[in-house]
N, C-alpha and C positions, 0 to 999 in steps of 0.2 A: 631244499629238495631231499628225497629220500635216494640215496644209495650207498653201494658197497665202501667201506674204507676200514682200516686195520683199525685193532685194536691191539693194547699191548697189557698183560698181566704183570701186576707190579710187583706180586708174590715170585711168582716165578723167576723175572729177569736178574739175570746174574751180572749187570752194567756191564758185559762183554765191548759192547760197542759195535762188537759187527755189523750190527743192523743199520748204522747209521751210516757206514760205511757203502754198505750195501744200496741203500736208500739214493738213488741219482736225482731226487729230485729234491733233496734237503729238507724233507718232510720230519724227519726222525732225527734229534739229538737226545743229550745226555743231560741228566736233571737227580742231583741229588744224586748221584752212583746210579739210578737206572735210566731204560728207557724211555724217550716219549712221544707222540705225536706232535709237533709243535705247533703245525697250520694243518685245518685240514683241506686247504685249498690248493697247497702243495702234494697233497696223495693223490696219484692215477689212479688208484683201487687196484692195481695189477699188479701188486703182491712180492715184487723182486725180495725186499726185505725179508719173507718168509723161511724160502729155506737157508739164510745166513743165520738163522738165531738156533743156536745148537740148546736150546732150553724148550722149544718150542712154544716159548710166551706170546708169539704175536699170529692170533688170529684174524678174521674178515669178520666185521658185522655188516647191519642193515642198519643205518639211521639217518638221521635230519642231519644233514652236513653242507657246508659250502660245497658248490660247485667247481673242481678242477680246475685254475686259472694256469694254464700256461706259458703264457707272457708274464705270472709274477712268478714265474718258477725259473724263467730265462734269464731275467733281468736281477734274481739275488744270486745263477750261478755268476752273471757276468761280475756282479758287484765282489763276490768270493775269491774271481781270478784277477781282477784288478791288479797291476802291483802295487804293492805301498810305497810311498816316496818316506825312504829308510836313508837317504842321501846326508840329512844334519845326523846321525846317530852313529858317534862313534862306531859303536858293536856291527855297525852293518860294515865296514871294508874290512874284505877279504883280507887277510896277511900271516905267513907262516910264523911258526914258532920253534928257535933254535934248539937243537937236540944240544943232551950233553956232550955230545961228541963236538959239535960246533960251538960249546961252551967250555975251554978250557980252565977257565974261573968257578965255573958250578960248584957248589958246597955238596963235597961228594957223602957228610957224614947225614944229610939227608935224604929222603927217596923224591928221586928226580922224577918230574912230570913227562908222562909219553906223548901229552897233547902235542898236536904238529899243526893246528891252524885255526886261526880264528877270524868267524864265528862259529861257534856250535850246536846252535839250533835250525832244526831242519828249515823252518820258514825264514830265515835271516840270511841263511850261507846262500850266496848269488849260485844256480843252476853251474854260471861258468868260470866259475872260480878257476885259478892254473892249478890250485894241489889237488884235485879231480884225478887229473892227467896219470893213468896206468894205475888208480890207486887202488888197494883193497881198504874196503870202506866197511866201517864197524856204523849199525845204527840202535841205540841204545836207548833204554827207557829211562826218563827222568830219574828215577828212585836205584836202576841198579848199579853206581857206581858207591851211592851212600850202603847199601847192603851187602856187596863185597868187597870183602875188604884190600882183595889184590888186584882189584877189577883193571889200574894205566898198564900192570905189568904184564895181564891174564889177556887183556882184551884189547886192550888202547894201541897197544906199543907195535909200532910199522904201521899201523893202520890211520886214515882219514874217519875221524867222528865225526855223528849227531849224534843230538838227542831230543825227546822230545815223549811227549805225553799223548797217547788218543783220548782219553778221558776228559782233560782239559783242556787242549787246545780246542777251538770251534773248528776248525778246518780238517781237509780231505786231505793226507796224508799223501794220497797217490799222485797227485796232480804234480804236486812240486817232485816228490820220487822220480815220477816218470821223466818229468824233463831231464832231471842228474842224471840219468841211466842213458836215456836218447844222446845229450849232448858230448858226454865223456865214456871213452876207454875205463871203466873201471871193471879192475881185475877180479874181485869178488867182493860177497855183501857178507857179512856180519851182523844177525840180531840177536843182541841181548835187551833179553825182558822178565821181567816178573813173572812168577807164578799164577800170580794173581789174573780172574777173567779178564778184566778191563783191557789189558797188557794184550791180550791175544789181535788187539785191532790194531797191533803195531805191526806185529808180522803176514797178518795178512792185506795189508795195505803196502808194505814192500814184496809181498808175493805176486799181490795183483800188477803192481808197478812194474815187477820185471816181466811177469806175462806180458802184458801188455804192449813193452818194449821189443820183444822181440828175438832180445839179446839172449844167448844161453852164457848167462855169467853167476859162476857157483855160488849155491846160498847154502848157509850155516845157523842153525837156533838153536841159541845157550840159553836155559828157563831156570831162572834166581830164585833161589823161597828168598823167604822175607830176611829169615834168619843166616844169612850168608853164605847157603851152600848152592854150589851148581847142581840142579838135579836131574836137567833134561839137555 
């Protein structure tokens, strides 16, 4: 059938990710560093992704396209929130991590780690983990602890991490957020991210997460060059 669905310029797009973000019907992921259509039976034609792409790459055409299925746009969110049975994996139970303070033994002639709990990825840490509980919560991009270089002492230290990637992860970022912010008292958020566009659909997917939430709990954005300097 002939109607309306996006298209995306590939010149244009700067892999920000917003869009896919944006996109509630999982029409839009990431391919290669940009964006892309990836069903078009998953696009409404109604355009939400539009004004989230600050490049202006994604406009409306007219063409030959599948017809809007809605029941397969229900049934891949259902299959996205699914939880995973993470039960055999190590990495998946929750458990804190001793400070130097509670490590008398620690090798003090090396730099002590400020991590305080593992796991560290945002899809692995259970929603109701106890170190939640009053925490201020640092969420961090994959890459910006390898690019600063003081980043456990600058960023980590008193604080509860993630970390995690929009670019590479398949997943909506907000869903699991939301629930951490809904089910725990947490004191304030922390994002550290890259300079880089891709990195922007980190913090706006913990923006929308607290909007969303409800809660007025203070946020903070530390923007890393590559080259190891805080610049924003």
């Amino acid at each position: 059938m002939i109607r309306k669905i996006i298209t995306i310029d590939q010149e244009k797009c700067n892999g920000c990710g917003l869009c896919v973000s944006a996109c509630h019907e999982g029409a839009i992921g990431l391919a290669q560093g940009k964006a892309v259509l990836l069903r078009d039976d998953y696009c409404d034609g109604l355009g939400d992704c539009l004004p989230a792409c600050p490049v202006d790459a994604i406009t409306f055409v007219e063409r030959e396209a599948a017809a809007y299925d809605e029941e397969a746009v229900q049934r891949s969110k259902a299959a996205q929130q699914r939880p995973r049975i993470l039960a055999a994996c190590p990495s998946s139970r929750p458990r804190p991590i001793p400070t130097a303070a509670q490590e008398p033994q620690a090798r003090t002639e090396a730099p002590v780690s400020q991590l305080r709990q593992f796991p560290v990825q945002i899809q692995l840490v259970p929603a109701t983990a106890p170190f939640f509980k009053d925490a201020d919560l640092l969420i961090a991009a994959d890459c910006a602890a390898y690019c600063y270089g003081d980043f456990h002492h600058t960023f980590m230290k008193g604080k509860v991490t993630l970390v995690g990637c929009p670019k590479l992860d398949p997943v909506d970022y907000r869903v699991k957020l939301l629930e951490i912010f809904q089910k725990n008292d947490i004191k304030s958020v922390t994002v550290a991210r890259m300079e880089v566009p891709c990195c922007g659909g980190l913090s706006h997917a913990v923006s929308s997460a607290l909007e969303a939430s409800g809660k007025a709990i203070p946020l903070s954005i530390a923007v890393l060059s590559t080259d190891g300097r805080i610049v924003n």
